[in-house]
C-alpha positions in Angstrom: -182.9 136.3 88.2 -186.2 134.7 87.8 -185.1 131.3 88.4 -187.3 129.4 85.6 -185.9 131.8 83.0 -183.0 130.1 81.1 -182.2 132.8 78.3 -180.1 136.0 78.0 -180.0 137.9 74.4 -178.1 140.4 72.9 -180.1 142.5 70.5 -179.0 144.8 67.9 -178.3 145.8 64.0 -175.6 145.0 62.8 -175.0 142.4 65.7 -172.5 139.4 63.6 -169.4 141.2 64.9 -170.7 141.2 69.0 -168.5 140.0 71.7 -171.2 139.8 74.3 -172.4 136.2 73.7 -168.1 134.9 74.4 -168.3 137.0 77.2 -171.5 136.4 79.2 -170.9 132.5 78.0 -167.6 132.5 79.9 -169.1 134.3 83.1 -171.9 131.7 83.4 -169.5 128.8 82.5 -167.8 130.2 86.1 -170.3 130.6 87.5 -172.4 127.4 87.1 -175.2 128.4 85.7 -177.3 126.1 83.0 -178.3 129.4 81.2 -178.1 130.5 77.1 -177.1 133.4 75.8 -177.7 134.4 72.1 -177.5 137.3 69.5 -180.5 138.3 67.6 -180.6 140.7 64.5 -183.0 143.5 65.5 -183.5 146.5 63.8 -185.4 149.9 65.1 -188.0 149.0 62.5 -188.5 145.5 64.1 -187.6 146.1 67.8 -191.4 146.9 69.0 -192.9 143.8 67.8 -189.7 141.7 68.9 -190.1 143.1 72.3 -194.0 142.2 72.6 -192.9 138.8 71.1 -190.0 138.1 73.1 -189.5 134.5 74.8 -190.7 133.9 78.3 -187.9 132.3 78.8 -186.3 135.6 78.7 -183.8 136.3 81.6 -182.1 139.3 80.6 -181.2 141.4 77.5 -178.4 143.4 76.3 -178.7 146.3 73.9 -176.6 147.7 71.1 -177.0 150.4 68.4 -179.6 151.1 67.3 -181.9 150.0 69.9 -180.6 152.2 73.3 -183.2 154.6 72.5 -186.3 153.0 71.3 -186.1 150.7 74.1 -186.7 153.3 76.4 -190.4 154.0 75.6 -191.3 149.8 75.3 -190.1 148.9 79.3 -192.0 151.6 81.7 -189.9 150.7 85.1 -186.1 152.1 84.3 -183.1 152.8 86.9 -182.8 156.4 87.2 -179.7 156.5 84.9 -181.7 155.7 82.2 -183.9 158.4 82.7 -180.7 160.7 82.8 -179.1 159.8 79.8 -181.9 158.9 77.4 -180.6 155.3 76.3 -180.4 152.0 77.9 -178.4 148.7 77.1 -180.2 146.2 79.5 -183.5 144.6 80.3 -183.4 142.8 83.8 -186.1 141.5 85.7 -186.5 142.7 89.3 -189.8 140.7 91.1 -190.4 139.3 87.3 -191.1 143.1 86.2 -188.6 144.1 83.2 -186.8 147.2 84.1 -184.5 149.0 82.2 -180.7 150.0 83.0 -177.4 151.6 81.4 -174.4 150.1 82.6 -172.2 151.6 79.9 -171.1 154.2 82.3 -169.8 151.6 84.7 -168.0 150.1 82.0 -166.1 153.2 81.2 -165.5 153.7 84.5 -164.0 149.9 84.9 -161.5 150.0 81.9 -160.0 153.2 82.9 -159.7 151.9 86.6 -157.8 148.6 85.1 -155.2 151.3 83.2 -155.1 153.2 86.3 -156.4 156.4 84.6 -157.9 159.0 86.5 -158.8 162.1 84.6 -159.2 165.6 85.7 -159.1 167.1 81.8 -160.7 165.3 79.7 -161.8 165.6 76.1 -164.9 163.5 74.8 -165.0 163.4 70.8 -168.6 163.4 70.2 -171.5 164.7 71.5 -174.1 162.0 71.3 -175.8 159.1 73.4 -172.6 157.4 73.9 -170.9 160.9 75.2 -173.3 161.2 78.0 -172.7 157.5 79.1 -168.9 158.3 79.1 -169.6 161.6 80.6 -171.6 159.8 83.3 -168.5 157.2 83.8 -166.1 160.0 84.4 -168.0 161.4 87.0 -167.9 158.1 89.0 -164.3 158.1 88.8 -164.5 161.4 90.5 -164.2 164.1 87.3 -165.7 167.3 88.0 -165.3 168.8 84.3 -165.1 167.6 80.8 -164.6 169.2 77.5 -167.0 168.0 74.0 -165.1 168.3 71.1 -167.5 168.6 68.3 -168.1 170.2 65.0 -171.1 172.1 65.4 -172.1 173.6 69.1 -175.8 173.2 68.4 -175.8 169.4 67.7 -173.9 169.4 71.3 -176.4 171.6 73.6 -178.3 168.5 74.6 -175.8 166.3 75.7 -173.9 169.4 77.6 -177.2 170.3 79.7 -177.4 166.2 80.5 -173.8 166.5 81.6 -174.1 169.6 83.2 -177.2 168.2 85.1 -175.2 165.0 86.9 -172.6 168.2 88.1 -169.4 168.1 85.5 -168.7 171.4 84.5 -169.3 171.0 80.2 -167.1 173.1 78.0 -168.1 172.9 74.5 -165.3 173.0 71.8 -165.5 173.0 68.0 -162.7 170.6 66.6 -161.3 173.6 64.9 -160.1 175.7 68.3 -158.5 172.7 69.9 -155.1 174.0 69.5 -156.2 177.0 71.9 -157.4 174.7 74.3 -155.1 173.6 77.6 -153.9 169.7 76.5 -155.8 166.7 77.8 -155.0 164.7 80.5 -157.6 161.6 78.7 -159.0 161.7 75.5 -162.3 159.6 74.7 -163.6 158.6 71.4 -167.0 158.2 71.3 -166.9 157.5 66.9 -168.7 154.7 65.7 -165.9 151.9 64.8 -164.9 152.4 61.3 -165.2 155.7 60.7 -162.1 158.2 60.7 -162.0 160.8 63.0 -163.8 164.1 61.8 -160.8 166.4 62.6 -157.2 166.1 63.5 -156.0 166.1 67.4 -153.1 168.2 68.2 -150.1 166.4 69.0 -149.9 167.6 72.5 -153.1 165.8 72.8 -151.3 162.6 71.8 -148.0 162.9 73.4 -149.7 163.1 76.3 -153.1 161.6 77.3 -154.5 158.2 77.2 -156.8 157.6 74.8 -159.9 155.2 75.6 -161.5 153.9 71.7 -165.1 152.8 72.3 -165.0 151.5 69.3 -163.4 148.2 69.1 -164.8 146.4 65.3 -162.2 147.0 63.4 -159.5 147.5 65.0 -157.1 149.3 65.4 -159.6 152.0 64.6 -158.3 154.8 62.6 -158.0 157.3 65.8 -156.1 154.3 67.8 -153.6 154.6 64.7 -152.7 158.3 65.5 -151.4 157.3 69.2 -149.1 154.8 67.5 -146.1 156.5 68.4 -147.1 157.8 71.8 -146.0 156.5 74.8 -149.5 156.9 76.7 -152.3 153.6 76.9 -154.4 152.7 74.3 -157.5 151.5 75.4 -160.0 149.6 73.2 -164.0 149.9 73.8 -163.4 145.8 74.5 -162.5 147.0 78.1 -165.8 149.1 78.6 -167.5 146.4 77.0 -166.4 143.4 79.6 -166.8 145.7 82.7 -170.1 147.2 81.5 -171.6 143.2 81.2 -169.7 142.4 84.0 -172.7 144.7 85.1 -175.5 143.3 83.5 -174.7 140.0 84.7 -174.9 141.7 88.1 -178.4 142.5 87.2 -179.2 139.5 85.5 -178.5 137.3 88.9 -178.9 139.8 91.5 -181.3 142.6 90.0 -178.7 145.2 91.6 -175.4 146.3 90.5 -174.1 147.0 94.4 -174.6 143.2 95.0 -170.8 141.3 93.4 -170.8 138.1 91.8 -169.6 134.6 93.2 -166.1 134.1 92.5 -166.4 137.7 90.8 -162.6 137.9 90.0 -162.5 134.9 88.2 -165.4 135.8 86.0 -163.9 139.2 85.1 -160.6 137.0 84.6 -162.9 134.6 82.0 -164.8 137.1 80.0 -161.1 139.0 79.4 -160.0 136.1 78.3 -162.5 135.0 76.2 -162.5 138.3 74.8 -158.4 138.5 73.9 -157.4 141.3 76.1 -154.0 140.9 77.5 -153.1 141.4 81.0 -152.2 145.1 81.9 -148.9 145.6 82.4 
C-alpha cells in the first residue's frame, strides 16, 4: 500500500448495517498496522464528486450497492475481472495509480471452500451484477455449467453471454419450469436481503442442495427460512463477505491477490470472529 496513506473506506447507500469496517479493523489489529477504516454514506447521485474529492490519505476502498457500477467509468486502470463482469467493489493503489478490482468472486469461492461445497449443478437465483460475480466464483471452484433461474429470459441474456464468455455452459430457466429441471446440487441466492424470494423452489431443491444467501441484513433471510428443515448447509453472504475482504486487504497491502497475508490464518480467524460466524463443523 502506499505507505503514507493511513485510510481505508467503505462506500455505499444504505451503508449503517455494513460489516466491513469490524472486519478490516480486526485484520489490521493482526496485522499491526496503524491504519483507519471507515463507512461513508454515498449515493450514485453523489459518488462522482465524492470520488474527485476523496482524501489523499486514501489507502483503499470497498464498494457496496449502489456504487459497483458507476465506479467503473471514474478509475480508468481496472483488473481484467472488472472489465468482465461490469462492476467492481475495490479501489487499490498499485505504483499510487487507483485501479479497480472485484473480489466478490473470490469471496464466493472462499465460503463454499470453508463448507466443503463443490458444485457441478448449480442454480443461481437472479440474473443481475451479483450473478455474474457468483457465476465467476463457481468457475474458480472448477464448475463448468450453471443454471439462471429467473422470471423473464430477456432481463437474463446479458448476464448469460458474460457467463458464457469466462466458459460455463448457461442454461436459462424461468422460475415457473423448475420442477422439469434435474435437482441442484447448490443453490445461490443472489436477492437483495430482505426481500422474499420471487417464486417458490421445489422441495427436491431443498432436500438436497446447499444453499449459499448473499444476503446476510436481516437474517435469517426469507429464502434461508425455507431450508429450515433440510439437512443440507446454510450459508450466509457473511462468509463471501470475509473471504472477498480478506481479498481486498490483499490488495490494499500487496496490490495483488496471489501475494497471502502475514500471519493470514489468524487474520481470516479475526475477521470471522469479529463478524459472529461460528466455526464449521
Amino acid at each position: 500500500m502506499p505507505t503514507a496513506r493511513s485510510r481505508a473506506e467503505v462506500w455505499g447507500s444504505p451503508i449503517s448495517h455494513s460489516l466491513s469496517p469490524a472486519l478490516h479493523r480486526a485484520a489490521y489489529g493482526v496485522l499491526g498496522l496503524d491504519k483507519t477504516y471507515e463507512p461513508q454514506e454515498v449515493t450514485e447521485l453523489t459518488l462522482e464528486r465524492t470520488w474527485a474529492a476523496h482524501s489523499p490519505e486514501l489507502f483503499g476502498l470497498s464498494l457496496t450497492m449502489p456504487l459497483k457500477s458507476g465506479i467503473v467509468a471514474l478509475v480508468a486502470d481496472h483488473d481484467p475481472v472488472v472489465d468482465i463482469l461490469g462492476v467492481a467493489n475495490t479501489v487499490y493503489f498499485k505504483q499510487e495509480t487507483p485501479r479497480l478490482a472485484n473480489t466478490d468472486p473470490w469471496g464466493v469461492w472462499g465460503a463454499l471452500r470453508e463448507h466443503d461445497v463443490v458444485a457441478r449443478r448449480p442454480w443461481i437465483l437472479g440474473a443481475g451484477a451479483t450473478a455474474r460475480a457468483v457465476g465467476y466464483g463457481l468457475m474458480l471452484q472448477s464448475s463448468q455449467q450453471v443454471t439462471l433461474v429467473v422470471r423473464s429470459r430477456e432481463r437474463a441474456a446479458a448476464t448469460a453471454k458474460v457467463l458464457s464468455g469466462i466458459g460455463l455452459e448457461v442454461a436459462v430457466v424461468l422460475a415457473t419450469e423448475l420442477d422439469d429441471q434435474a435437482t441442484p446440487d447448490l443453490v445461490v441466492s443472489t436477492l437483495p436481503g430482505g426481500v422474499d424470494a420471487p417464486f417458490v423452489l421445489p422441495d427436491s431443491a431443498i432436500a438436497h442442495a446447499p444453499l449459499l444467501d448473499v444476503a446476510y441484513h436481516p437474517w435469517p433471510s426469507a429464502l434461508a427460512t425455507s431450508w429450515s428443515e433440510s439437512s443440507k448447509p446454510v450459508i450466509s453472504g457473511v462468509w463471501m463477505l470475509v473471504h472477498q475482504a480478506l481479498m481486498q486487504i490483499r490488495l490494499f497491502t500487496h496490490a495483488s491477490m496471489e501475494t497471502p497475508l502475514a500471519d493470514e490464518e489468524q487474520v481470516l480467524e479475526a475477521m470471522k470472529h469479529a463478524a459472529g460466524l461460528a466455526p464449521v463443523e
